[in-house]
C-alpha atoms as an extended CHARMM CRD file, in Angstrom:
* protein
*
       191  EXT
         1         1  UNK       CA              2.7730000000       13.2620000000      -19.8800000000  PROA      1               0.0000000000
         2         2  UNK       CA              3.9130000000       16.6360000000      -18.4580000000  PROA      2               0.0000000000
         3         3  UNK       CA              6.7330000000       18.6330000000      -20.0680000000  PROA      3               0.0000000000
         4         4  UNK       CA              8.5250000000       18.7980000000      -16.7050000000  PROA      4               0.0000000000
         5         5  UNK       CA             11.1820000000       16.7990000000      -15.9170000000  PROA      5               0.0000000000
         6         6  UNK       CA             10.0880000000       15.5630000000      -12.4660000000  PROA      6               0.0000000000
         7         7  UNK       CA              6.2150000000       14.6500000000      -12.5770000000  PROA      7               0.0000000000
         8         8  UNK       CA              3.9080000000       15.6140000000      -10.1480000000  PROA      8               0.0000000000
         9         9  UNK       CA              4.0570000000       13.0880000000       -7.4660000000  PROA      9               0.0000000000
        10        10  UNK       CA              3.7380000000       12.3380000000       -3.4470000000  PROA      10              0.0000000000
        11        11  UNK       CA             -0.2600000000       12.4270000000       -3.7610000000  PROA      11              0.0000000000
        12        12  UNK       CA             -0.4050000000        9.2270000000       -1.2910000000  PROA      12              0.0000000000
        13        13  UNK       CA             -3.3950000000       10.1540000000        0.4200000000  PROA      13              0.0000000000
        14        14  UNK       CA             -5.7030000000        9.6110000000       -1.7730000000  PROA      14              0.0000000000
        15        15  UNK       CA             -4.5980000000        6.4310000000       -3.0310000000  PROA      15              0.0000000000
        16        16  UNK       CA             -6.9720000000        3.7810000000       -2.3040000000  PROA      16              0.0000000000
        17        17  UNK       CA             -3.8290000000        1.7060000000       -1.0350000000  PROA      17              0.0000000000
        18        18  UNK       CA             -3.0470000000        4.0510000000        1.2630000000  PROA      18              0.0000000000
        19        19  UNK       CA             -6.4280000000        5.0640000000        2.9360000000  PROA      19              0.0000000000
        20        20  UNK       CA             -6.4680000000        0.9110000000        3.5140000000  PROA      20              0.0000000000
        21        21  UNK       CA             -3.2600000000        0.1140000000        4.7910000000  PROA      21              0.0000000000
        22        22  UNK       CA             -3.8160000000        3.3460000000        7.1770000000  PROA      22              0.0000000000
        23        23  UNK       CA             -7.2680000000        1.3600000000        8.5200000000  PROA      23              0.0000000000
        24        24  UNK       CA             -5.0820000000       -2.0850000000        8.6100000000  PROA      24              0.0000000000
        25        25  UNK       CA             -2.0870000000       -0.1810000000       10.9880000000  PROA      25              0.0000000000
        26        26  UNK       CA             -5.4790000000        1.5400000000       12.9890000000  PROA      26              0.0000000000
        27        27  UNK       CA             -6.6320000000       -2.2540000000       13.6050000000  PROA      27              0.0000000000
        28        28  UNK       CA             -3.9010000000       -3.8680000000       14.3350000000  PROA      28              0.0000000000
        29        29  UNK       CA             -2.5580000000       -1.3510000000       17.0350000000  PROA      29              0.0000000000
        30        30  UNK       CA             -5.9960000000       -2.2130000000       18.7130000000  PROA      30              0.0000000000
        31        31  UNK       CA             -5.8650000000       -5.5560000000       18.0270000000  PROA      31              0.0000000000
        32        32  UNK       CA             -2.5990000000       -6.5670000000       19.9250000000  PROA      32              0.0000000000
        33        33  UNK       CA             -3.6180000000       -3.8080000000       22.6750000000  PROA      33              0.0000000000
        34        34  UNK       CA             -6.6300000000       -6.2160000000       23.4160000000  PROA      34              0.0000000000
        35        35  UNK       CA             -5.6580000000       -9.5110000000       22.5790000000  PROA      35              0.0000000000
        36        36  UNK       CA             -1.9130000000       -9.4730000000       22.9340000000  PROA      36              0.0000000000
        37        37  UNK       CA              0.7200000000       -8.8810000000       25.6030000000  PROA      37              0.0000000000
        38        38  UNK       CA              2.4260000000       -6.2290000000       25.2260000000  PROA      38              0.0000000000
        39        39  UNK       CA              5.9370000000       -7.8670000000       26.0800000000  PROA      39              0.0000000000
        40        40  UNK       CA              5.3320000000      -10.2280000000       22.9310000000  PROA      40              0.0000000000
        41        41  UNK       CA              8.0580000000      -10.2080000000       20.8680000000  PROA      41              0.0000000000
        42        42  UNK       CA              4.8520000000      -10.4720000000       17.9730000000  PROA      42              0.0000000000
        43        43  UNK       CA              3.4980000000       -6.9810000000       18.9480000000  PROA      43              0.0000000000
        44        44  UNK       CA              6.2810000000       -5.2640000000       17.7110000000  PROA      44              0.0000000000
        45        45  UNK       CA              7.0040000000       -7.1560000000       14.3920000000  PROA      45              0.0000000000
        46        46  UNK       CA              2.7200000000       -7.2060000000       13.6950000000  PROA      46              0.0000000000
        47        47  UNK       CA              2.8730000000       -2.9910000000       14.3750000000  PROA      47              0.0000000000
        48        48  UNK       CA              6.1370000000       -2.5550000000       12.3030000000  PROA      48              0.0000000000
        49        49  UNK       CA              4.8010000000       -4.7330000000        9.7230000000  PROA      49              0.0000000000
        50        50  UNK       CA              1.1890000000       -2.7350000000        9.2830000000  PROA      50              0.0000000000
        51        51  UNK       CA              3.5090000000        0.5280000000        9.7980000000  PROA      51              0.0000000000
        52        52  UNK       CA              5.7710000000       -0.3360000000        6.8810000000  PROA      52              0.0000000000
        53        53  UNK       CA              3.2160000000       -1.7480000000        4.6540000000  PROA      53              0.0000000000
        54        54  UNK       CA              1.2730000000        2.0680000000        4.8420000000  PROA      54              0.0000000000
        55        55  UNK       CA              5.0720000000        3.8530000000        5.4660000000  PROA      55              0.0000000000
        56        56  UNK       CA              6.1700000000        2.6320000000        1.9140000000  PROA      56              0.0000000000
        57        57  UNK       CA              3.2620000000        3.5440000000        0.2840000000  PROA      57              0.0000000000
        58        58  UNK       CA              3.6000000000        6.9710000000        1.2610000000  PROA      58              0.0000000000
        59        59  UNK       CA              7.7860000000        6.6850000000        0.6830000000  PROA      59              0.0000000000
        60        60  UNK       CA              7.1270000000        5.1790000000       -2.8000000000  PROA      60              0.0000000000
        61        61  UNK       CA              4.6900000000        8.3800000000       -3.9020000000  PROA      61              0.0000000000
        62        62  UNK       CA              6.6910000000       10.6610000000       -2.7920000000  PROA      62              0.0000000000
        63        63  UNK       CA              9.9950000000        9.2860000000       -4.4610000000  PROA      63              0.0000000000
        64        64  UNK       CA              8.0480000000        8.8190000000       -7.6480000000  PROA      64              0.0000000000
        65        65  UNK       CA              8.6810000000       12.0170000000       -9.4980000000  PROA      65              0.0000000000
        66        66  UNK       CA             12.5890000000       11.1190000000       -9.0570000000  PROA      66              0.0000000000
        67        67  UNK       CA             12.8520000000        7.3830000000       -9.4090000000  PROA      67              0.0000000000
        68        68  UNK       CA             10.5010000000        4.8150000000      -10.9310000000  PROA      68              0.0000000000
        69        69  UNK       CA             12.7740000000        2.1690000000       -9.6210000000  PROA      69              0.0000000000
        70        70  UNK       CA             12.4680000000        3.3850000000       -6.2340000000  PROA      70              0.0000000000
        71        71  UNK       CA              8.6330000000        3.3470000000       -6.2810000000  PROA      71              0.0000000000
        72        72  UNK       CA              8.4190000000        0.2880000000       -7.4810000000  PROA      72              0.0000000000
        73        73  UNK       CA             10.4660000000       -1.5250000000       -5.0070000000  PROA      73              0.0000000000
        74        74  UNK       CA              9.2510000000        0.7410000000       -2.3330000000  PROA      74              0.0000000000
        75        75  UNK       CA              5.3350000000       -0.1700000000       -3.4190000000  PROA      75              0.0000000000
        76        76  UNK       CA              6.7120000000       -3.7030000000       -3.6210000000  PROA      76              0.0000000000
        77        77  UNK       CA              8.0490000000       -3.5160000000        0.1730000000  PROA      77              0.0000000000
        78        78  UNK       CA              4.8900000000       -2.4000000000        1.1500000000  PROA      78              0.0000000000
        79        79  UNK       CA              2.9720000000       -5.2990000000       -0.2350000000  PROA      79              0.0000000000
        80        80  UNK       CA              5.3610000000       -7.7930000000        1.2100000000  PROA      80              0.0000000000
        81        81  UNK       CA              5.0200000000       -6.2640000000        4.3760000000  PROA      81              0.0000000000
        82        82  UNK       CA              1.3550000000       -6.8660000000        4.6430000000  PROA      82              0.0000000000
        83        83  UNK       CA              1.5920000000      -10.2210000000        3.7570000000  PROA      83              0.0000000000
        84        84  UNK       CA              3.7520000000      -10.5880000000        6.3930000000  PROA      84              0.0000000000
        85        85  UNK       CA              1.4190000000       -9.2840000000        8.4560000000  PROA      85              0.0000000000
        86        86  UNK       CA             -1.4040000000      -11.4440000000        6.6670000000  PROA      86              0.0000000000
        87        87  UNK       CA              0.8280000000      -14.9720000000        8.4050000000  PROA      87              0.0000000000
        88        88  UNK       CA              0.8930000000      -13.4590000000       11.8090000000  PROA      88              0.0000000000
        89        89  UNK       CA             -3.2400000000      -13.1130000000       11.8280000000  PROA      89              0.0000000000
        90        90  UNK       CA             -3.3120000000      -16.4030000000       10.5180000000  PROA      90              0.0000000000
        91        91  UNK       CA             -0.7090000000      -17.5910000000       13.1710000000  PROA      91              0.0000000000
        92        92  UNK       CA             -2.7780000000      -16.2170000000       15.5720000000  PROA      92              0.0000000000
        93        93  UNK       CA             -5.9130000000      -17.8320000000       14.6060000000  PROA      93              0.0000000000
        94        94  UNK       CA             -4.3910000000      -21.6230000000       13.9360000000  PROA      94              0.0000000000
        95        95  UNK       CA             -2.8130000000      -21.2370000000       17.4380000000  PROA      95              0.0000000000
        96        96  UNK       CA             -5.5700000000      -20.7580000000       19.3460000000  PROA      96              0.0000000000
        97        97  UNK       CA             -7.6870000000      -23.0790000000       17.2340000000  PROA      97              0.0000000000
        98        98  UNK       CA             -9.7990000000      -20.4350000000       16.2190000000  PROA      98              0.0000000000
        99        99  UNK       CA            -11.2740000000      -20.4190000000       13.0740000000  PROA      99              0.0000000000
       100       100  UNK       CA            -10.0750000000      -18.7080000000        9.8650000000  PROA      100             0.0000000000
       101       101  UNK       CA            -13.1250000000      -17.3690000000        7.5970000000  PROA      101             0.0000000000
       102       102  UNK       CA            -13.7170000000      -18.3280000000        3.9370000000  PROA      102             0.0000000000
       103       103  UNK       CA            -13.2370000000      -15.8240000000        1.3580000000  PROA      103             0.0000000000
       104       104  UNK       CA            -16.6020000000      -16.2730000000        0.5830000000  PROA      104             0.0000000000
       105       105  UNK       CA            -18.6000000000      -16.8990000000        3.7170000000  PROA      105             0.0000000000
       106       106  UNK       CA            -21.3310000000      -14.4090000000        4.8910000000  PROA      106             0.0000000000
       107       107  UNK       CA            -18.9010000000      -12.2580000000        7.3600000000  PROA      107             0.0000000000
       108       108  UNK       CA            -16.2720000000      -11.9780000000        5.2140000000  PROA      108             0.0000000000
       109       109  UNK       CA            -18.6470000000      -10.5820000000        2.3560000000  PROA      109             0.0000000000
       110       110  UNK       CA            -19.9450000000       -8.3310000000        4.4280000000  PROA      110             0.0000000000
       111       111  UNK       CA            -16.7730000000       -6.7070000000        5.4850000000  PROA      111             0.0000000000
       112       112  UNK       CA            -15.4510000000       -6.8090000000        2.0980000000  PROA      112             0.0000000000
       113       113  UNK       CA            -18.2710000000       -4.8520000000        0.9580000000  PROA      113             0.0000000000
       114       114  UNK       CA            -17.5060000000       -2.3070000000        3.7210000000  PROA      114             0.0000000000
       115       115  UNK       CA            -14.3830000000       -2.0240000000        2.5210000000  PROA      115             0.0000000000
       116       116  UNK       CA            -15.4200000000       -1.4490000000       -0.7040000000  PROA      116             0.0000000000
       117       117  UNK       CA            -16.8420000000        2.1840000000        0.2240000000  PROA      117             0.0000000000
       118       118  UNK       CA            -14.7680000000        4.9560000000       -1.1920000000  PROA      118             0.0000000000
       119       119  UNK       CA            -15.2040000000        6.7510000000        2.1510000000  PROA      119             0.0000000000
       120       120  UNK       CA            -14.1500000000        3.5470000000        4.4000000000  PROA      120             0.0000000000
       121       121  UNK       CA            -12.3740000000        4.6530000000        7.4690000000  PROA      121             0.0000000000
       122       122  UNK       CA            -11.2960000000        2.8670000000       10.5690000000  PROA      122             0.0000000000
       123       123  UNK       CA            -14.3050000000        3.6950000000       12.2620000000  PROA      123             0.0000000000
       124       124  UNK       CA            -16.3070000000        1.6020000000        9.7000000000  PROA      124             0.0000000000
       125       125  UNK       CA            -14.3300000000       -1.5070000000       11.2860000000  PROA      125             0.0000000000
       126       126  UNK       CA            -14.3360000000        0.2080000000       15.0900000000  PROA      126             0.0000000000
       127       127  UNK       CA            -17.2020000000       -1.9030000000       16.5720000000  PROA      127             0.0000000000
       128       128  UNK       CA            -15.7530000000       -5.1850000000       15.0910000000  PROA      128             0.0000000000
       129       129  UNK       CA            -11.9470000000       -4.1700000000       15.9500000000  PROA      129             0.0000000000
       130       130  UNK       CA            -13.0480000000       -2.8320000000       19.2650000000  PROA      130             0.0000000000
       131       131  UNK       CA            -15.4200000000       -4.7230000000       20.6920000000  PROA      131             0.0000000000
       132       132  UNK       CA            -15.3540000000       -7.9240000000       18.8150000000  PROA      132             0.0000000000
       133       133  UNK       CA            -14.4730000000      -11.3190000000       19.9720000000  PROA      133             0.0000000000
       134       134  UNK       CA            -10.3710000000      -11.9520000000       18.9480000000  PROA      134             0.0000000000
       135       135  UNK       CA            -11.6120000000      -14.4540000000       16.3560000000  PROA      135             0.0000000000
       136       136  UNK       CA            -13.9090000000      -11.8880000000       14.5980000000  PROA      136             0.0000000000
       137       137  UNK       CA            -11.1240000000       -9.2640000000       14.7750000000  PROA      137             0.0000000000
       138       138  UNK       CA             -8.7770000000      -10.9650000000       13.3040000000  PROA      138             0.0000000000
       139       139  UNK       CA            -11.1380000000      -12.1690000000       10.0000000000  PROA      139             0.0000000000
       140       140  UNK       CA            -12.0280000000       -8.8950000000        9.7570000000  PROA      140             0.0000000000
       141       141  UNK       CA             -8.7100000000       -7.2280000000        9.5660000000  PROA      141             0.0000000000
       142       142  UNK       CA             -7.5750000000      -10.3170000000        7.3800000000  PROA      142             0.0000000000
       143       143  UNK       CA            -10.0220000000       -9.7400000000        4.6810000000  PROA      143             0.0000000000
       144       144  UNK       CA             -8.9530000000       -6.1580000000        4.8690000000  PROA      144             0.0000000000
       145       145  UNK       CA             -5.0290000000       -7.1120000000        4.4910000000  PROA      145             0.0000000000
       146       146  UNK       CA             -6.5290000000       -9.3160000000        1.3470000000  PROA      146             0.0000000000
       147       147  UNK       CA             -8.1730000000       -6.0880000000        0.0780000000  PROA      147             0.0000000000
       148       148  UNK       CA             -4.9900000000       -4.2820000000        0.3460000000  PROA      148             0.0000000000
       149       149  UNK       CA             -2.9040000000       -6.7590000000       -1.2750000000  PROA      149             0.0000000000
       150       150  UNK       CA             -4.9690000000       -6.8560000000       -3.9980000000  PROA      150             0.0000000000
       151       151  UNK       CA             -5.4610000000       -3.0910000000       -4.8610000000  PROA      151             0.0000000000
       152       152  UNK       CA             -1.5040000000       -3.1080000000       -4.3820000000  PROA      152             0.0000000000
       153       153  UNK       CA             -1.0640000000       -5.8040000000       -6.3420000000  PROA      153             0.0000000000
       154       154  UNK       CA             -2.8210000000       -3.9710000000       -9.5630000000  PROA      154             0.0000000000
       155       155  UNK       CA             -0.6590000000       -0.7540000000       -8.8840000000  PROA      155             0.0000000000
       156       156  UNK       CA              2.5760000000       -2.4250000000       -9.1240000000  PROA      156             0.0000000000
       157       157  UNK       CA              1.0310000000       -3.7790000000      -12.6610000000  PROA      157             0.0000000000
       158       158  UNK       CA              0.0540000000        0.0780000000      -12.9440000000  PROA      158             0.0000000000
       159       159  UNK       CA              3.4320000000        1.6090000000      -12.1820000000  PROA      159             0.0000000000
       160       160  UNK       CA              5.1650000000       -1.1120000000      -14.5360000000  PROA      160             0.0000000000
       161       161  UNK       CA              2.6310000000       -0.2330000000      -17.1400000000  PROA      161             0.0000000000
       162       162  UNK       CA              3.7180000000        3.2100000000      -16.8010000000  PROA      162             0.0000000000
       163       163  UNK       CA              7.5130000000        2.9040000000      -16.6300000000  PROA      163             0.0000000000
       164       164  UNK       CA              7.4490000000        0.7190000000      -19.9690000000  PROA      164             0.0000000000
       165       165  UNK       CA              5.4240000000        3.5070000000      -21.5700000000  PROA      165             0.0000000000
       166       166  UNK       CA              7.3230000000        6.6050000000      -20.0350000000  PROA      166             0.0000000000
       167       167  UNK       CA             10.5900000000        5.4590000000      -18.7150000000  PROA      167             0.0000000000
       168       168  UNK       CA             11.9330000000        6.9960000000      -15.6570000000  PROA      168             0.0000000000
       169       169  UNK       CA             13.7020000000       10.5110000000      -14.6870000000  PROA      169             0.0000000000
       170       170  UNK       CA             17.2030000000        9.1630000000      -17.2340000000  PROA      170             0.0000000000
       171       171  UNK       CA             14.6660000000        9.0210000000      -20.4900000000  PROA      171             0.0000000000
       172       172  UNK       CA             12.6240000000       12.6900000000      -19.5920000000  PROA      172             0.0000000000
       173       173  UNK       CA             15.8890000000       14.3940000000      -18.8780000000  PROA      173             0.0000000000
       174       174  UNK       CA             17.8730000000       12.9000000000      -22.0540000000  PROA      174             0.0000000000
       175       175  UNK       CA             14.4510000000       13.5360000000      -24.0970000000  PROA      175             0.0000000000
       176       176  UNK       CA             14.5420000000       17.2740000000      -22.4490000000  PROA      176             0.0000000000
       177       177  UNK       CA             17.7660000000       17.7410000000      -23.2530000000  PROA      177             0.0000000000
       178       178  UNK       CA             17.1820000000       17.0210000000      -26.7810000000  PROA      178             0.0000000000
       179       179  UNK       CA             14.1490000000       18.6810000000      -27.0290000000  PROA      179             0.0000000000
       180       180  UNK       CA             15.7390000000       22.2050000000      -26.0860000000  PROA      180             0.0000000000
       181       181  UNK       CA             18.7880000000       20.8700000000      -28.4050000000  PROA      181             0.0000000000
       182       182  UNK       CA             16.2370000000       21.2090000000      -31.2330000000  PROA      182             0.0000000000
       183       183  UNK       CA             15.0710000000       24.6010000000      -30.5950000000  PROA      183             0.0000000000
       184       184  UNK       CA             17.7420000000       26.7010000000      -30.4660000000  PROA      184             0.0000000000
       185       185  UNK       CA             18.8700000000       27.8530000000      -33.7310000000  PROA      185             0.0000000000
       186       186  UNK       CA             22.1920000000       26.6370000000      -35.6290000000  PROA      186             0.0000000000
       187       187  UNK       CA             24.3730000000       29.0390000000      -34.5880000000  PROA      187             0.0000000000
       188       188  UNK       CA             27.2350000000       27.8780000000      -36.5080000000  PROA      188             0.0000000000
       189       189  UNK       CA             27.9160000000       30.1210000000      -39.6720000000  PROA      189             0.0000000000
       190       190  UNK       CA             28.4550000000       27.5980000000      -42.5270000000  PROA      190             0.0000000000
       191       191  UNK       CA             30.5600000000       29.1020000000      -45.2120000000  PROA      191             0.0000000000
């Protein structure tokens, strides 16, 4: 642990989290351009939703170094806001009587091992996004959401980990004040 009282923090982009829930908001922008109208009430609440599952990632890091509470519920918005999002593909899919892949089924291994790549991007989900049937689409991006949950699922266990063992900003400034406490000399004369 650093000396300093507020830890480096805010390093969002390169958390694995992040760099997903970034491709999941790419996809579903495209997705409800091409398979939704735009005066659905379920565009809006499907964009916010991918928007503040990747938003409070990035709000979460950054208020790290200050408050351990904050990221925490901040990391835990963000999960609950792609599982919100994870209902409304599912919605769509049991609607239209389309049908919802198996976690285990050919395609969704497939895209789950593309999403496995360190150096996955949007445009490794383009073609099926883009120019995929709706039913694809929607699989695809759900086994993403899935991928997302899960990664964000094992920071939360991280950043509770890490809050038990180092406590938040109170403990490092009470410890820092007590540290600098002990080094100054007595400078009370005892007679």
């Amino acid at each position: 642990m650093s000396d300093h009282i507020i830890p480096p923090h805010g390093g969002y982009a390169n958390l694995l989290t992040y760099r997903k829930a970034e491709i999941i908001y790419d996809a579903t922008v495209k997705f409800c351009e091409r398979f939704l109208n735009k005066y659905d009430r379920t565009v809006d609440q499907m964009v916010q939703a991918a928007r503040s599952g990747k938003q409070n990632i990035v709000e979460g890091s950054v208020v790290s170094g200050t408050s351990k509470e904050g990221e925490l519920k901040l990391t835990g918005v963000a999960r609950a806001s792609l599982e919100e999002l994870l209902t409304d593909y599912r919605d769509f899919l049991r609607t239209r009587n389309m049908h919802l892949w198996d976690k285990d089924n050919k395609e969704s291994l497939e895209i789950r091992n593309l999403g496995k790549s360190k150096d996955a991007s949007y445009d490794s989900f383009r073609n099926y996004i883009e120019a995929g049937p709706a039913e694809i689409a929607a699989n695809v991006i759900i086994c993403l959401i899935h991928q997302a949950n899960y990664l964000l699922n094992r920071q939360l266990l991280a950043l509770e980990k890490d809050f038990l063992e180092h406590g938040g900003l109170r403990e490092r400034m009470t410890k820092a004040r007590i540290d600098i406490r002990n080094r100054k000399p007595n400078t009370n004369n005892e007679k």
